[in-house]
C-alpha positions in Angstrom: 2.5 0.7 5.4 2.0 -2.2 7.5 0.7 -0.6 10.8 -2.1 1.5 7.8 -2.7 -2.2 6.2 -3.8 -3.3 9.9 -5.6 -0.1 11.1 -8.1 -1.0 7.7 -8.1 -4.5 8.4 -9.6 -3.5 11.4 -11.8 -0.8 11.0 -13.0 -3.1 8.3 -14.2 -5.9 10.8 -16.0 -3.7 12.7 -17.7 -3.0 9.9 -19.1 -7.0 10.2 -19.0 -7.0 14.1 -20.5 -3.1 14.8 -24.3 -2.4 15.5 -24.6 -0.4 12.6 -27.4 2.0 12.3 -29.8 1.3 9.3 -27.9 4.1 7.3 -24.3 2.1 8.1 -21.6 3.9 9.7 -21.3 7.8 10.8 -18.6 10.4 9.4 -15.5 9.3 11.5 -16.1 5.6 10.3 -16.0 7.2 7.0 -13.3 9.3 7.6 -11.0 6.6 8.8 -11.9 4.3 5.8 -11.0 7.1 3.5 -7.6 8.2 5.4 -6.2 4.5 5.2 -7.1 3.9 2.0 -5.6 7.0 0.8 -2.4 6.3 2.8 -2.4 3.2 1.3 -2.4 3.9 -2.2 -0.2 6.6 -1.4 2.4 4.3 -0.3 1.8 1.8 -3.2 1.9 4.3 -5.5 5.4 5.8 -4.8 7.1 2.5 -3.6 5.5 0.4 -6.5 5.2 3.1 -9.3 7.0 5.7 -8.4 3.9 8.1 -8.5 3.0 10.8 -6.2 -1.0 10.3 -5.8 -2.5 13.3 -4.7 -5.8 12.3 -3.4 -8.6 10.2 -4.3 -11.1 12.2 -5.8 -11.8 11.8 -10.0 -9.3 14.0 -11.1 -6.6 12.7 -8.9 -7.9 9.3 -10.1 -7.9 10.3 -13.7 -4.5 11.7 -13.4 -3.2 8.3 -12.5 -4.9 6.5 -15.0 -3.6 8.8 -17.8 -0.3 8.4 -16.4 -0.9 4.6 -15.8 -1.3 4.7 -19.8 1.6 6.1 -21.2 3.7 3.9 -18.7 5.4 0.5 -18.4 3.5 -0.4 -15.0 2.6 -4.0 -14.0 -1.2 -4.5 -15.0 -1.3 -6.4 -11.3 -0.5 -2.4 -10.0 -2.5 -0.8 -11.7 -5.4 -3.6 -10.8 -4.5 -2.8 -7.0 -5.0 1.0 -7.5 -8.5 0.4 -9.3 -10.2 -1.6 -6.3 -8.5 1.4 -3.6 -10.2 3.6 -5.9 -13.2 1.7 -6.3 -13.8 1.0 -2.4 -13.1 4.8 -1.5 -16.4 5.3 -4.3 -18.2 2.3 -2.4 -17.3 4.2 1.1 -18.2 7.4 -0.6 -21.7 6.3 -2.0 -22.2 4.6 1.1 -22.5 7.4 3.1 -23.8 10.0 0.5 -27.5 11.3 1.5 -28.4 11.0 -2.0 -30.8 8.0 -1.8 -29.7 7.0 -5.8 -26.0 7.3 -5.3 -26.2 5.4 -2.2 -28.6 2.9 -4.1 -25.9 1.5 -6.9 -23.6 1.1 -4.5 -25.5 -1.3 -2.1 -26.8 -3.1 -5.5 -22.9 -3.8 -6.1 -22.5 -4.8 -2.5 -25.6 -6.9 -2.2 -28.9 -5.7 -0.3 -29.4 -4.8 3.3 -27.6 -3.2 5.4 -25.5 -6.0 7.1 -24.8 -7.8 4.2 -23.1 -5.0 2.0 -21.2 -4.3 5.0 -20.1 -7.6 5.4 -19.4 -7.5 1.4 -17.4 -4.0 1.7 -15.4 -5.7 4.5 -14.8 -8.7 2.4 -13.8 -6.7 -0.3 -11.6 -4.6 2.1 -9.8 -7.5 3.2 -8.8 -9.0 -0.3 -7.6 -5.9 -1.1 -5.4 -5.8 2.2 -4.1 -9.1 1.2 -3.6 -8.5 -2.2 -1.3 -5.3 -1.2 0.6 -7.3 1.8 1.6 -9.5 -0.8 2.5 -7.0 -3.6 5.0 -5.6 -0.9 6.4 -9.1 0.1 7.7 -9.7 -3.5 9.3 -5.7 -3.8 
């Protein structure tokens, strides 16, 4: 878990630190972000919750949720999980070639190109911290 939480720590400086092109980063950047943030929740998910995530598409989402529901989870958990969820749809809308998709998610994130990156990196690191420190008091 830690070697995954420093692999997206650093793909998400380069995120602040890359030339970007104006559309933001290619299919392997998005490929990476998506593979450690899976393994991440993956991890979190069976070591914190006992759950078995299967991916992180809607219905694996919605799966959790309905499970998170009927459970005795920590809200603080089930907080994490929502912002890995919600920066895989960031990274998702990010890179979608639908210019409305890819519009909400740079209105979240804040404007042009380098700022939502810097934002989405932000965002990436909090989260890192917030799940180093879930795993410091299991």
């Amino acid at each position: 878990m830690k070697e995954f939480l420093s692999q997206l720590r650093k793909e998400a400086s380069h995120l602040t630190t890359k030339s970007l092109s104006p559309i933001g980063f290619g299919y392997r950047g998005r490929t990476r972000l998506e593979r450690l943030l899976f393994l991440i929740l993956k991890g979190y998910c069976e070591s914190r919750l006992g759950y078995k995530l299967g991916g992180l598409t809607s219905s694996h989402q919605n799966s959790f949720f309905d499970c998170a529901e009927v459970s005795s989870w920590d809200s603080k958990d089930v907080d994490v999980m929502k912002e890995g969820f919600r920066i895989a749809e960031l990274v998702w809308q990010l890179s979608s070639s639908d210019p409305y998709v890819r519009e909400n998610a740079m209105e979240e994130l804040g404007g042009t190109v380098h700022v939502l990156f810097n934002n989405l990196a932000e965002r990436i690191f909090k989260f890192v911290g917030t799940v180093e420190k879930h795993f410091q008091k299991a």
